[in-house]
N, CA, C and O atoms as a Maestro MAE file, in Angstrom:
{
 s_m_m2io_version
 :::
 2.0.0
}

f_m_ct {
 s_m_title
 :::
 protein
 m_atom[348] {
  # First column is atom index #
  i_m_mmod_type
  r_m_x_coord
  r_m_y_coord
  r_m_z_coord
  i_m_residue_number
  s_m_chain_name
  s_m_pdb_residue_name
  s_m_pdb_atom_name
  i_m_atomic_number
  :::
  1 25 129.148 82.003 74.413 1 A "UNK " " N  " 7
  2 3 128.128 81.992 75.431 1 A "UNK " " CA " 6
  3 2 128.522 82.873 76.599 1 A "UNK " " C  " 6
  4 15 129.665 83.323 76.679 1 A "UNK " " O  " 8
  5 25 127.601 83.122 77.494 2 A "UNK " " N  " 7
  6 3 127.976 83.944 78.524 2 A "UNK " " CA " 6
  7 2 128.743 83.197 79.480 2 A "UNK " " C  " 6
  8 15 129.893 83.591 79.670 2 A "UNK " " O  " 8
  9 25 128.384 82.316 80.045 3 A "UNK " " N  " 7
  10 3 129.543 81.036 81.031 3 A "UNK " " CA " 6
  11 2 128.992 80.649 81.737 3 A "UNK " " C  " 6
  12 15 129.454 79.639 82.268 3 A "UNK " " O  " 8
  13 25 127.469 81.238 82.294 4 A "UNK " " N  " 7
  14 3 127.301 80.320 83.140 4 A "UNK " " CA " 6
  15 2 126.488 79.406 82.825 4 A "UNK " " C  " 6
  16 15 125.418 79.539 82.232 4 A "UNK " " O  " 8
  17 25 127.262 77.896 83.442 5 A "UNK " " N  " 7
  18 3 126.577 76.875 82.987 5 A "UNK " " CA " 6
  19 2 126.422 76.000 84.629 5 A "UNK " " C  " 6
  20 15 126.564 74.823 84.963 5 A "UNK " " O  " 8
  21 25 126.055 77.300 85.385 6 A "UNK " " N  " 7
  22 3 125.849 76.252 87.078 6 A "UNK " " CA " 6
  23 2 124.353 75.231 87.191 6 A "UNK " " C  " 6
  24 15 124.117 74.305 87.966 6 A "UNK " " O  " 8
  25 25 123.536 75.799 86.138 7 A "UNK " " N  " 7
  26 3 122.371 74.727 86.902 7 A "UNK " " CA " 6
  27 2 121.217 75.204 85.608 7 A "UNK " " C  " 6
  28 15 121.448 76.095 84.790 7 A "UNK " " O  " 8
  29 25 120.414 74.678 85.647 8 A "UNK " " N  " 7
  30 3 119.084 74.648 84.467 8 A "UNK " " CA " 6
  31 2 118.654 76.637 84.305 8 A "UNK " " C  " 6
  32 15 118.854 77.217 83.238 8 A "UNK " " O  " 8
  33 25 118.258 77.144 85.163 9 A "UNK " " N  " 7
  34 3 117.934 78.331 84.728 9 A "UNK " " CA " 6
  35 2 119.098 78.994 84.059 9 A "UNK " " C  " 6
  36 15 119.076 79.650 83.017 9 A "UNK " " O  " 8
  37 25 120.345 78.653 85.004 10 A "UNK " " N  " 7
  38 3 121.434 79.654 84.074 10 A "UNK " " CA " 6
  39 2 121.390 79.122 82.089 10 A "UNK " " C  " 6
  40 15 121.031 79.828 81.147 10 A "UNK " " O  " 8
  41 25 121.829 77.876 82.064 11 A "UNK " " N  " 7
  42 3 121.477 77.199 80.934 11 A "UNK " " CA " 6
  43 2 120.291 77.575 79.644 11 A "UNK " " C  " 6
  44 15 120.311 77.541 78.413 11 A "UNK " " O  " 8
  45 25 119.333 77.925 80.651 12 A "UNK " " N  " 7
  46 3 118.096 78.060 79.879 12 A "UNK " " CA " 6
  47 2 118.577 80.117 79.428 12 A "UNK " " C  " 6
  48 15 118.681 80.517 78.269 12 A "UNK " " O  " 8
  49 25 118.759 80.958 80.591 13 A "UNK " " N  " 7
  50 3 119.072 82.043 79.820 13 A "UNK " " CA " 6
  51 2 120.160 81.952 78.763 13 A "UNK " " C  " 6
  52 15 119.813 82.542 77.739 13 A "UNK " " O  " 8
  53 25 121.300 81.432 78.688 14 A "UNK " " N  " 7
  54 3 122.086 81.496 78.104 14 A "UNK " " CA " 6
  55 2 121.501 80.811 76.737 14 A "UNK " " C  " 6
  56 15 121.780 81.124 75.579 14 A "UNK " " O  " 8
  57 25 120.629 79.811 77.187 15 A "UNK " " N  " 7
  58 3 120.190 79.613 75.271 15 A "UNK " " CA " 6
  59 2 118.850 80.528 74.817 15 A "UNK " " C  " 6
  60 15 118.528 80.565 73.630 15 A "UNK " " O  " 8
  61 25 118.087 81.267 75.844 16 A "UNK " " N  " 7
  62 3 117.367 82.303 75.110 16 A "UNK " " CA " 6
  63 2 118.725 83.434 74.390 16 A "UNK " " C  " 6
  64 15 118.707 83.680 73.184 16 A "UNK " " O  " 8
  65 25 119.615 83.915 75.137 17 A "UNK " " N  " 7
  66 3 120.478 84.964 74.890 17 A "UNK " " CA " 6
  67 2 121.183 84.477 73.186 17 A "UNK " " C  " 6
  68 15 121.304 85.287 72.267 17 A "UNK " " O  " 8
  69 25 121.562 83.026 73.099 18 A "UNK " " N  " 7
  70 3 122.013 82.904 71.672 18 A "UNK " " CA " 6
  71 2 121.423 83.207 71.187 18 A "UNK " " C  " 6
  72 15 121.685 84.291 70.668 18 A "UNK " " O  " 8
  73 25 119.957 82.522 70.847 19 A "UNK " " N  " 7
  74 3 119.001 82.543 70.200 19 A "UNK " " CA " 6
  75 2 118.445 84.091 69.634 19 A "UNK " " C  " 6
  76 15 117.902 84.512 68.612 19 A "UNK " " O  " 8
  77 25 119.007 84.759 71.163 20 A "UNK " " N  " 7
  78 3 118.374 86.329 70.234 20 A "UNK " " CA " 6
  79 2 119.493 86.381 69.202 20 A "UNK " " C  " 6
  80 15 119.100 86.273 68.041 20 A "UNK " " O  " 8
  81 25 120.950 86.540 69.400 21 A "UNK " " N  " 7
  82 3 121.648 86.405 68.934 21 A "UNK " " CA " 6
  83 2 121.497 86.338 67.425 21 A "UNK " " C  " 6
  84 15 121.579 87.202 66.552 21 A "UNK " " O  " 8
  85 25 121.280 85.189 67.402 22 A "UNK " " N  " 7
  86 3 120.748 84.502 66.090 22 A "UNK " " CA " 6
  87 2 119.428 85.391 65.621 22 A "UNK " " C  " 6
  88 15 119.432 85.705 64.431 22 A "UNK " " O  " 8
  89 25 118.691 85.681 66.140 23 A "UNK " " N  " 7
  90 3 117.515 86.518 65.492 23 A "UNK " " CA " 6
  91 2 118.079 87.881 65.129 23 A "UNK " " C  " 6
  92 15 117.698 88.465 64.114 23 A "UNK " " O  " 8
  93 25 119.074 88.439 66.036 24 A "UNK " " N  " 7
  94 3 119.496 89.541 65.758 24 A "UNK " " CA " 6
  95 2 120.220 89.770 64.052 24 A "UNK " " C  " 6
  96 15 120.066 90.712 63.274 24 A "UNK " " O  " 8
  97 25 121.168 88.281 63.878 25 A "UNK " " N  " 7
  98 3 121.842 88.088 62.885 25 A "UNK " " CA " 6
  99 2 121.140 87.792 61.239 25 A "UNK " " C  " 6
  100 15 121.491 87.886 60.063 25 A "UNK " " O  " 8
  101 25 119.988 87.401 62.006 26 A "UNK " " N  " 7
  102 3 119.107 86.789 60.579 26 A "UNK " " CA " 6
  103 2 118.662 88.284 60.411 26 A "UNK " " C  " 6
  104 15 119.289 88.865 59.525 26 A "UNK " " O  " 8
  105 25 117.876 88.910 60.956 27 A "UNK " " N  " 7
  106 3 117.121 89.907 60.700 27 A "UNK " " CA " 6
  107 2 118.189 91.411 59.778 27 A "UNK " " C  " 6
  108 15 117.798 92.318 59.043 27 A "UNK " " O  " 8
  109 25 119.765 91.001 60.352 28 A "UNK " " N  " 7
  110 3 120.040 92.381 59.218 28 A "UNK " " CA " 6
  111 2 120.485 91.484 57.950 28 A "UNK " " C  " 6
  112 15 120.684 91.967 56.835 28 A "UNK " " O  " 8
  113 25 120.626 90.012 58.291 29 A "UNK " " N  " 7
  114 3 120.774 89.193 56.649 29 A "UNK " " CA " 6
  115 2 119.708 89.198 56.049 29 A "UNK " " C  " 6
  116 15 119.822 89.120 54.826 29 A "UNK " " O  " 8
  117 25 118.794 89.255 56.412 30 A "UNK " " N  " 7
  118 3 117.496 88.685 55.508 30 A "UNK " " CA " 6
  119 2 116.262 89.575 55.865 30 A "UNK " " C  " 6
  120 15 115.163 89.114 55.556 30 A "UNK " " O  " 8
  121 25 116.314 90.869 56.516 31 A "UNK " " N  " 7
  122 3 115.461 92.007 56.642 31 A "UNK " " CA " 6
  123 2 115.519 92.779 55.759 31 A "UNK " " C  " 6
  124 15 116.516 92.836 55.039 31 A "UNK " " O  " 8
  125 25 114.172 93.783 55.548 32 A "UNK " " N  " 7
  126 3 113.486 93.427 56.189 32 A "UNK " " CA " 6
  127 2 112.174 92.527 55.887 32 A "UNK " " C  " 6
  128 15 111.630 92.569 54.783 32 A "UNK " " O  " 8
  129 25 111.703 91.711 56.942 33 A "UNK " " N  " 7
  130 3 111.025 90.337 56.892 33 A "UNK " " CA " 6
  131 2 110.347 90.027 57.893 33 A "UNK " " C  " 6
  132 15 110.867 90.004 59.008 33 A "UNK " " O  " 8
  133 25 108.843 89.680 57.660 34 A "UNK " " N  " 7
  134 3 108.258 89.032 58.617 34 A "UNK " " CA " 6
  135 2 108.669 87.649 59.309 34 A "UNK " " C  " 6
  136 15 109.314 86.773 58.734 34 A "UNK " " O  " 8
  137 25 108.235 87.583 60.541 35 A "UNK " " N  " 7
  138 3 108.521 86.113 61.190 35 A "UNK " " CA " 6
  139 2 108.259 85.238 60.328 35 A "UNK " " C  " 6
  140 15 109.290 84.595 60.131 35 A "UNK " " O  " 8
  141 25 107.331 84.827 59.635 36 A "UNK " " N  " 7
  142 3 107.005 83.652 58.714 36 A "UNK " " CA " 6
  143 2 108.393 83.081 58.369 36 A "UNK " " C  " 6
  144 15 108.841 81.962 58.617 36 A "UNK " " O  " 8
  145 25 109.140 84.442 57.541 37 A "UNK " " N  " 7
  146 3 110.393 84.233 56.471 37 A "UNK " " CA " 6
  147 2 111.672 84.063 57.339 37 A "UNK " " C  " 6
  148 15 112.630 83.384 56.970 37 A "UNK " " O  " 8
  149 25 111.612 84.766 58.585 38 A "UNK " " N  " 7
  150 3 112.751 84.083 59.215 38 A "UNK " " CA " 6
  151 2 112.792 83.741 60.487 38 A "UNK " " C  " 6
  152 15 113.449 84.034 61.487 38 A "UNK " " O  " 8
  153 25 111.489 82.697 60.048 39 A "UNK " " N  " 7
  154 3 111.770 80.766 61.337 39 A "UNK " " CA " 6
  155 2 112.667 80.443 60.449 39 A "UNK " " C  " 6
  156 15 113.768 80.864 60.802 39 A "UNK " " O  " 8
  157 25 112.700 79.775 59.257 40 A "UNK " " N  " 7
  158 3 113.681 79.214 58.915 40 A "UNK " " CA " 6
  159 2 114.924 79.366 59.180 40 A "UNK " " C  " 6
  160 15 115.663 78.386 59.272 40 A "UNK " " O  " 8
  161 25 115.334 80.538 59.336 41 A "UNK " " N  " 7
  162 3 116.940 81.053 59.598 41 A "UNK " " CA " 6
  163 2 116.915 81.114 60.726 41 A "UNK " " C  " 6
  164 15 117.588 80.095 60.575 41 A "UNK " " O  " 8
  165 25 116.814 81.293 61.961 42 A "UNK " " N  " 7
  166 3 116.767 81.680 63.360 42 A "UNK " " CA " 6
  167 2 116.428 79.954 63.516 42 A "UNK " " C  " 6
  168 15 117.363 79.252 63.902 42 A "UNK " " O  " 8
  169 25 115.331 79.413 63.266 43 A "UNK " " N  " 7
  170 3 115.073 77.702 63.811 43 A "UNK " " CA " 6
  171 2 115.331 76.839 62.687 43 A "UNK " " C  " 6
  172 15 114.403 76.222 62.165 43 A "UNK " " O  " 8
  173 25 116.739 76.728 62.195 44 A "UNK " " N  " 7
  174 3 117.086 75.718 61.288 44 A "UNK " " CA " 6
  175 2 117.471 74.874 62.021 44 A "UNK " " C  " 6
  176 15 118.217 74.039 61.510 44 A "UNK " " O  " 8
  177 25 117.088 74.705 63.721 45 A "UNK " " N  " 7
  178 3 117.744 73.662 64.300 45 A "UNK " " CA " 6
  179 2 116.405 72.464 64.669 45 A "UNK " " C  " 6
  180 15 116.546 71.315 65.090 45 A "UNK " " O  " 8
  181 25 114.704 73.427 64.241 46 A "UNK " " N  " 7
  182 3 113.759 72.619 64.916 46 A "UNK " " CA " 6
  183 2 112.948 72.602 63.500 46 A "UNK " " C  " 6
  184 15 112.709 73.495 62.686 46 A "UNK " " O  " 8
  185 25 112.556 70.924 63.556 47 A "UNK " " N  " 7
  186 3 111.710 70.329 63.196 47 A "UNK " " CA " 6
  187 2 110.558 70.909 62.407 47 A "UNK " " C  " 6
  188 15 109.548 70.906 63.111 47 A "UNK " " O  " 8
  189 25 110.216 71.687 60.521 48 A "UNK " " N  " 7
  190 3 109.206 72.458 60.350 48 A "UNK " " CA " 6
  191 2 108.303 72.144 61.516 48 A "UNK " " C  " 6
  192 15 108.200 73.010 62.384 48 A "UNK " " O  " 8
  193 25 107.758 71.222 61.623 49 A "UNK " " N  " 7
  194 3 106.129 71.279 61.889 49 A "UNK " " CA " 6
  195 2 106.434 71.753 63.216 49 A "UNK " " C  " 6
  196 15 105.315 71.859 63.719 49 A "UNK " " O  " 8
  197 25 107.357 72.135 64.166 50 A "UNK " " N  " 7
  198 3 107.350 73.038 64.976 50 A "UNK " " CA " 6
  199 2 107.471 74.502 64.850 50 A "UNK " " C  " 6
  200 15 107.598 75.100 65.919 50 A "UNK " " O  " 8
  201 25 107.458 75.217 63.753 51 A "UNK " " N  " 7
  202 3 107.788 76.357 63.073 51 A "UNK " " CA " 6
  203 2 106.913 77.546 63.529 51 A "UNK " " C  " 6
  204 15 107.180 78.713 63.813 51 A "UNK " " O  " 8
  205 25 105.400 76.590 63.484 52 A "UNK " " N  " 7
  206 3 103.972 77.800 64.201 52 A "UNK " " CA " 6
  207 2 104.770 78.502 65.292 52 A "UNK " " C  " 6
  208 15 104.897 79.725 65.339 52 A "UNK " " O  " 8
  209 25 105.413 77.468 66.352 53 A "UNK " " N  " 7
  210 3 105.540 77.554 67.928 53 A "UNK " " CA " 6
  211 2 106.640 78.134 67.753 53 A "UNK " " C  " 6
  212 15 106.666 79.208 68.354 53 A "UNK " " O  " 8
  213 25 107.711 77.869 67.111 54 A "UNK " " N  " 7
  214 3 109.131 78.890 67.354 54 A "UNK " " CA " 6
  215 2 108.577 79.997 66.334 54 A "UNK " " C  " 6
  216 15 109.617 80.487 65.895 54 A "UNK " " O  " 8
  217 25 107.540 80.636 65.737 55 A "UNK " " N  " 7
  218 3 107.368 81.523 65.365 55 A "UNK " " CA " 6
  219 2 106.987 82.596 66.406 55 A "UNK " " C  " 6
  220 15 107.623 83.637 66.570 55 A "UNK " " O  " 8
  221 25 106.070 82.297 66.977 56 A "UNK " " N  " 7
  222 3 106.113 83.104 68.416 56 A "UNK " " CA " 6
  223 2 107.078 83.419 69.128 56 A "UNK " " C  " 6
  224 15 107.382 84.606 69.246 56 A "UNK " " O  " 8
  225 25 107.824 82.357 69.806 57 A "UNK " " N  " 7
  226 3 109.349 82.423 69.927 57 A "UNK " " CA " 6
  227 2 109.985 83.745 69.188 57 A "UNK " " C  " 6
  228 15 110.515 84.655 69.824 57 A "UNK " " O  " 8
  229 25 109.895 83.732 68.159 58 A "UNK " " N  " 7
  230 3 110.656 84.851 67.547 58 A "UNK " " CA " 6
  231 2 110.054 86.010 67.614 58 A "UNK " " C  " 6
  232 15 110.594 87.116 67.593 58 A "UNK " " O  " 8
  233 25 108.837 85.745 67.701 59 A "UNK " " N  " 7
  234 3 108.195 87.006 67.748 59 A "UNK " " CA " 6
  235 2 108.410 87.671 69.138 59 A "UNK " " C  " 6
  236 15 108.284 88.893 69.074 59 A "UNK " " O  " 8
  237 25 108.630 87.310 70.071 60 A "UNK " " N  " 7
  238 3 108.865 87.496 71.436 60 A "UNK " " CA " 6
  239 2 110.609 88.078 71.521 60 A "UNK " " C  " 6
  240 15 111.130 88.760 72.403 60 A "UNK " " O  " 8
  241 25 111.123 87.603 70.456 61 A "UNK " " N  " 7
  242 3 112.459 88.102 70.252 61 A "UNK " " CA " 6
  243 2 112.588 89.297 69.793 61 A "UNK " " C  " 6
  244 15 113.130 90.341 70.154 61 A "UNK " " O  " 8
  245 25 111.879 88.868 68.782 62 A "UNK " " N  " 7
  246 3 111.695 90.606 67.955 62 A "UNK " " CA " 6
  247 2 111.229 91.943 69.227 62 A "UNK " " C  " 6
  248 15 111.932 92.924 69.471 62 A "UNK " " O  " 8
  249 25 110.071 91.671 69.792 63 A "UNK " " N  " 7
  250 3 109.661 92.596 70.219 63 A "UNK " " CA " 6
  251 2 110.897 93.133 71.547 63 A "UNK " " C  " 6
  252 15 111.077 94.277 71.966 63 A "UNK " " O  " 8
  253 25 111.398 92.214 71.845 64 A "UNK " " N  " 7
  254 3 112.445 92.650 72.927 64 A "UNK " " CA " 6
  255 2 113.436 93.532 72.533 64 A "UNK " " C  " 6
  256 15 113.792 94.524 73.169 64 A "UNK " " O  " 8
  257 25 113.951 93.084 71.283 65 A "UNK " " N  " 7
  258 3 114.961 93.645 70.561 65 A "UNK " " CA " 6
  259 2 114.271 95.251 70.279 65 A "UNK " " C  " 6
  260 15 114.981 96.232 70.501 65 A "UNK " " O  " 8
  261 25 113.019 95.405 69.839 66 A "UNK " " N  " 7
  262 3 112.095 96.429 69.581 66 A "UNK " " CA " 6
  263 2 112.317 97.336 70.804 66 A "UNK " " C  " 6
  264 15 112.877 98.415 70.613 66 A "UNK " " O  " 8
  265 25 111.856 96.929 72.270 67 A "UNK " " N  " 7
  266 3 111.873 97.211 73.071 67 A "UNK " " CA " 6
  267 2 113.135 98.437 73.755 67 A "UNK " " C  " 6
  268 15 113.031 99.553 74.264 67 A "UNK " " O  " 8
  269 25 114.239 97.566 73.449 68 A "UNK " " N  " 7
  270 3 115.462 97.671 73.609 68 A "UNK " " CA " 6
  271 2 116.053 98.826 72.290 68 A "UNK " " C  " 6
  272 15 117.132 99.378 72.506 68 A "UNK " " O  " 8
  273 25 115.408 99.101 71.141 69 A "UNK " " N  " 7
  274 3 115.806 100.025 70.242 69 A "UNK " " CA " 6
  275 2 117.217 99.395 69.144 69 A "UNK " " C  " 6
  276 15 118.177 99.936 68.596 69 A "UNK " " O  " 8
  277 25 116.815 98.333 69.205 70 A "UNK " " N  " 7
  278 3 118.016 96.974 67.936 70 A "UNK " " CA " 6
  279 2 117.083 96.778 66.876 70 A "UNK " " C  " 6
  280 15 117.596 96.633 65.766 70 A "UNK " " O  " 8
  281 25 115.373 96.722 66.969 71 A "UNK " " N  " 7
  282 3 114.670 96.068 65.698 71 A "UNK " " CA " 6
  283 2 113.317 97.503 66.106 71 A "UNK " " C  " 6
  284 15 113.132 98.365 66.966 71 A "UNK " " O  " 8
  285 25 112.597 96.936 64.711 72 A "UNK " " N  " 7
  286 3 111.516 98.172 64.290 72 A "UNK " " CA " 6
  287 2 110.625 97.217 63.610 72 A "UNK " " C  " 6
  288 15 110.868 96.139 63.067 72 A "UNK " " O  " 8
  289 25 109.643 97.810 63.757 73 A "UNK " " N  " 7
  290 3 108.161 97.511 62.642 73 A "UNK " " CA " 6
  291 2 107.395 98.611 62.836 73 A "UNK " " C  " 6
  292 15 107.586 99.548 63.611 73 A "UNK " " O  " 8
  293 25 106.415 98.400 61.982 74 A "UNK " " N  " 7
  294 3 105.157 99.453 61.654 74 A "UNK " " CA " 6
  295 2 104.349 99.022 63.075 74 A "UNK " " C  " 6
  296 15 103.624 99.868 63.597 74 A "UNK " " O  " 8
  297 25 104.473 97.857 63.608 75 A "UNK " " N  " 7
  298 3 103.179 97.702 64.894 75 A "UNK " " CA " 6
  299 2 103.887 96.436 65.208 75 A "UNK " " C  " 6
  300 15 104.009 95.427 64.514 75 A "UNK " " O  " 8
  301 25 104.295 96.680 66.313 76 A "UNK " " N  " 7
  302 3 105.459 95.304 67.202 76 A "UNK " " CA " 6
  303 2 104.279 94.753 67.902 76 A "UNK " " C  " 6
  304 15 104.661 93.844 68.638 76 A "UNK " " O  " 8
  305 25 102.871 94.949 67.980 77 A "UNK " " N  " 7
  306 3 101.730 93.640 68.003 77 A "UNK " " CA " 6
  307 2 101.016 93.065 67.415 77 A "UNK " " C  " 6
  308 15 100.053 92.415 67.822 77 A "UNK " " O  " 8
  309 25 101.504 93.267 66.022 78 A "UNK " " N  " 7
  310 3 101.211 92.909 64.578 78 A "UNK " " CA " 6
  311 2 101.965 91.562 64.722 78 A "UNK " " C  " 6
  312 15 103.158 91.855 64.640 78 A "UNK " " O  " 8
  313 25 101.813 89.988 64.929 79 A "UNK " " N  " 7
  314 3 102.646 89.172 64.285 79 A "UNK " " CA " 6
  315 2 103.062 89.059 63.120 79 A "UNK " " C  " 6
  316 15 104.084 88.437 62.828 79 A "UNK " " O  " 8
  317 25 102.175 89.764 62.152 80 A "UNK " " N  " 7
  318 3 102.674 89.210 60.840 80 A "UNK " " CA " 6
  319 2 102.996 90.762 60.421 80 A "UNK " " C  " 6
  320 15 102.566 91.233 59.368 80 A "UNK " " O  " 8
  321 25 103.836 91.552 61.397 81 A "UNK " " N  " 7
  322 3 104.172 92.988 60.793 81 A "UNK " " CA " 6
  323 2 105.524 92.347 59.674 81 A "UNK " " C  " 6
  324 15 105.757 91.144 59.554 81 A "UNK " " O  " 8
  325 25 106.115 93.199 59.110 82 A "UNK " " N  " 7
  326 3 107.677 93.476 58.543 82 A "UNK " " CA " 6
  327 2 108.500 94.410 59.754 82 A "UNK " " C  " 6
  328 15 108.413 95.561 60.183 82 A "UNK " " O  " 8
  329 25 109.563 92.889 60.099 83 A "UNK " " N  " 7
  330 3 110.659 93.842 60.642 83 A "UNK " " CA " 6
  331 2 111.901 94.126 60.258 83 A "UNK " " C  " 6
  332 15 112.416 93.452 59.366 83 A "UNK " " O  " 8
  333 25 112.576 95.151 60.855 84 A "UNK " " N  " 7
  334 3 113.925 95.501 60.111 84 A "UNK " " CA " 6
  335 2 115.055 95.784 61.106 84 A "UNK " " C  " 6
  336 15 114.469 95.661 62.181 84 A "UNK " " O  " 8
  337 25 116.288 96.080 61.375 85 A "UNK " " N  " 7
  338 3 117.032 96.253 61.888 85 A "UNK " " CA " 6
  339 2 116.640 97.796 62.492 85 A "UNK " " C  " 6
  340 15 115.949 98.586 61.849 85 A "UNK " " O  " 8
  341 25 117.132 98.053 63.679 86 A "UNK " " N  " 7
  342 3 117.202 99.824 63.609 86 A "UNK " " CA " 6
  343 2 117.957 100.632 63.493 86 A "UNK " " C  " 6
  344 15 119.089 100.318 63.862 86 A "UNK " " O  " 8
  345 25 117.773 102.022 62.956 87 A "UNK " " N  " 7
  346 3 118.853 102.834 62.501 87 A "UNK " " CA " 6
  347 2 119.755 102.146 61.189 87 A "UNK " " C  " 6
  348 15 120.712 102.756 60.711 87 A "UNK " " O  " 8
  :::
 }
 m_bond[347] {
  # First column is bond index #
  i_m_from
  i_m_to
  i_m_order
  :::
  1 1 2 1
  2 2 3 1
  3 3 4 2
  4 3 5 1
  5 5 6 1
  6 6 7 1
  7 7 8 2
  8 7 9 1
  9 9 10 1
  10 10 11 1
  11 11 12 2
  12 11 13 1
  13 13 14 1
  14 14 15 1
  15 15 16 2
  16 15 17 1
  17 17 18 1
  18 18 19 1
  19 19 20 2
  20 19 21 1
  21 21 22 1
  22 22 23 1
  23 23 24 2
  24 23 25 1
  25 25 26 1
  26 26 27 1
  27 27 28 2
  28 27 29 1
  29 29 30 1
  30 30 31 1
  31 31 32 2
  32 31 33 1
  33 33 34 1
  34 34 35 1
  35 35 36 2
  36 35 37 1
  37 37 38 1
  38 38 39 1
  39 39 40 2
  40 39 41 1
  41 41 42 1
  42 42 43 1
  43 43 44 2
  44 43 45 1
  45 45 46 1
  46 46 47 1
  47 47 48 2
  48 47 49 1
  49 49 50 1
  50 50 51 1
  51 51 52 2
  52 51 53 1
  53 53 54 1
  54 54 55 1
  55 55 56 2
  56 55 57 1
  57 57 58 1
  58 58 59 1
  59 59 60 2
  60 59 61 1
  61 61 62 1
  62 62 63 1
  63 63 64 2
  64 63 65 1
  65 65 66 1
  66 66 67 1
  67 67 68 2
  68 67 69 1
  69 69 70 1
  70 70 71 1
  71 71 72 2
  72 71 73 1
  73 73 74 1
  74 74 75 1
  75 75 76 2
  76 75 77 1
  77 77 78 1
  78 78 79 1
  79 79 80 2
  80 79 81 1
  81 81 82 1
  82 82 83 1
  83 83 84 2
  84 83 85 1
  85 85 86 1
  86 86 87 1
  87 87 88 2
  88 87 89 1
  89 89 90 1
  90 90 91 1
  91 91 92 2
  92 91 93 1
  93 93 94 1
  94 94 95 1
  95 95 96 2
  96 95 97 1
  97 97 98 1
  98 98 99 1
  99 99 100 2
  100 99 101 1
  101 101 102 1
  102 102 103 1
  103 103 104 2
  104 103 105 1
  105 105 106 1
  106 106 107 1
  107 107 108 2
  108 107 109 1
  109 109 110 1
  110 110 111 1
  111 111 112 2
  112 111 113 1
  113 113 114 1
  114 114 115 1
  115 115 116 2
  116 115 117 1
  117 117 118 1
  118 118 119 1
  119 119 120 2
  120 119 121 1
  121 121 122 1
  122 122 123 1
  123 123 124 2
  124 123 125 1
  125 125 126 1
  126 126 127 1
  127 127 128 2
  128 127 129 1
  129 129 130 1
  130 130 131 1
  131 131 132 2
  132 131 133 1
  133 133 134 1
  134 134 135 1
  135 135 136 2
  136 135 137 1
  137 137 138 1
  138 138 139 1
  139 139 140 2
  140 139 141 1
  141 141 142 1
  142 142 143 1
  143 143 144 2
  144 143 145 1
  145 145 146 1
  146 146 147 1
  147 147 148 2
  148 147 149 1
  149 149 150 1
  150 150 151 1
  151 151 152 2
  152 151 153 1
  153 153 154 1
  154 154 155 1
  155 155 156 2
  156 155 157 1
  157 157 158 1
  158 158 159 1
  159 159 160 2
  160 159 161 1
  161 161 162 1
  162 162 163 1
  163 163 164 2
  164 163 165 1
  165 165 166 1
  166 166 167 1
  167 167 168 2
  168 167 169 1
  169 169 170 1
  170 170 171 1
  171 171 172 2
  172 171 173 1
  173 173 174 1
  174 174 175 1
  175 175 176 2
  176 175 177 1
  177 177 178 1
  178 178 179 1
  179 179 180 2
  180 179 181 1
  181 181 182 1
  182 182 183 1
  183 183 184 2
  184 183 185 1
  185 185 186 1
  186 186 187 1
  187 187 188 2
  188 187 189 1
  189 189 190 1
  190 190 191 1
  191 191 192 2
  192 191 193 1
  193 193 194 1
  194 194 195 1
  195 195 196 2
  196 195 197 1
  197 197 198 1
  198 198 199 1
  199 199 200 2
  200 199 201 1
  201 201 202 1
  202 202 203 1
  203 203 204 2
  204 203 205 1
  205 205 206 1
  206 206 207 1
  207 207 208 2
  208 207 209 1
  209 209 210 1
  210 210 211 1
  211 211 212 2
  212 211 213 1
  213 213 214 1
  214 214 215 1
  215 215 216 2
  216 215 217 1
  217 217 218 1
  218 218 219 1
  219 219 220 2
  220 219 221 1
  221 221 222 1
  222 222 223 1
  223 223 224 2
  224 223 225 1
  225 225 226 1
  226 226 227 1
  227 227 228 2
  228 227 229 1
  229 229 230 1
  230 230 231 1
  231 231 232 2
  232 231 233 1
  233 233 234 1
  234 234 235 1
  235 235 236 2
  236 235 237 1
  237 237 238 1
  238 238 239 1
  239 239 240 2
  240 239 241 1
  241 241 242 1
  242 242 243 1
  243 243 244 2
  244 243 245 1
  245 245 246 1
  246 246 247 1
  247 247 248 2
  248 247 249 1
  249 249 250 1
  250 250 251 1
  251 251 252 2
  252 251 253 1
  253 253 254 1
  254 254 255 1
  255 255 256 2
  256 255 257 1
  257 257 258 1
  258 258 259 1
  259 259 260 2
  260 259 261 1
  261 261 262 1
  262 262 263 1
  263 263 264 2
  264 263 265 1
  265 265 266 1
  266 266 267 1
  267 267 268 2
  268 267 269 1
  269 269 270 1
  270 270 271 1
  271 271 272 2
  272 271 273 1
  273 273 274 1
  274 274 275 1
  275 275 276 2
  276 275 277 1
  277 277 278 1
  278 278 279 1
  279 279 280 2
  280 279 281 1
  281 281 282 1
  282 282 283 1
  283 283 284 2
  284 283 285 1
  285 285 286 1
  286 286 287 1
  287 287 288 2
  288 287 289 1
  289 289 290 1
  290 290 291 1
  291 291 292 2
  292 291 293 1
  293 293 294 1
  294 294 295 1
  295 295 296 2
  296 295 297 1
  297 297 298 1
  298 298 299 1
  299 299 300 2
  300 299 301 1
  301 301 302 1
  302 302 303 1
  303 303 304 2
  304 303 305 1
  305 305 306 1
  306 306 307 1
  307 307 308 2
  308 307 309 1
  309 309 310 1
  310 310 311 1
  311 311 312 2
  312 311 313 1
  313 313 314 1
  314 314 315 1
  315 315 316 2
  316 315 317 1
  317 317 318 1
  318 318 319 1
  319 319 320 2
  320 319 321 1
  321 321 322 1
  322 322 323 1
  323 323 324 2
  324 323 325 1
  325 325 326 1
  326 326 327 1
  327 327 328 2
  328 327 329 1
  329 329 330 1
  330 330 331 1
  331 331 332 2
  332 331 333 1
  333 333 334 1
  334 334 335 1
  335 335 336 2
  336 335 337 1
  337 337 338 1
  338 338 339 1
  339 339 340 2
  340 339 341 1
  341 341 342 1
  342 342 343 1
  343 343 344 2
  344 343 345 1
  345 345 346 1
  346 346 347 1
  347 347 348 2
  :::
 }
}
């Protein structure tokens, strides 16, 4: 983790930051793949029937990572594009 653990916002970035983490890691294991195929791997910690909602979640991951030049798709406002690692 990054360290800081002084108060709720620090907390809360530091578990978006794993979490990309983890999206980063699923996506060159199991890319390339739409969000559908990897909630499971990225949210093996939440409940299917929450899966719709951390699908967005990921999708919001993806596109950052996109953003940033780490992930790719054919149309990063496509939810149900195929993404892949970049380069």
């Amino acid at each position: 983790m990054i360290g800081r653990t002084t108060g709720f916002p620090d907390r809360l970035v530091d578990h978006r930051l794993l979490r990309e983490s983890i999206v980063d890691a699923a996506l060159r294991t199991h890319g390339p793949a739409t969000t559908l195929a990897l909630v499971p791997a990225v949210y093996s910690d939440v409940p299917e029937e929450r899966h719709e909602m951390a699908r967005h979640s990921l999708w919001a991951h993806l596109r950052k990572l996109a953003a940033e030049g780490r992930a790719v798709a054919d149309d990063v406002d496509d939810a149900d594009a195929v993404w892949r690692t970049a380069g």
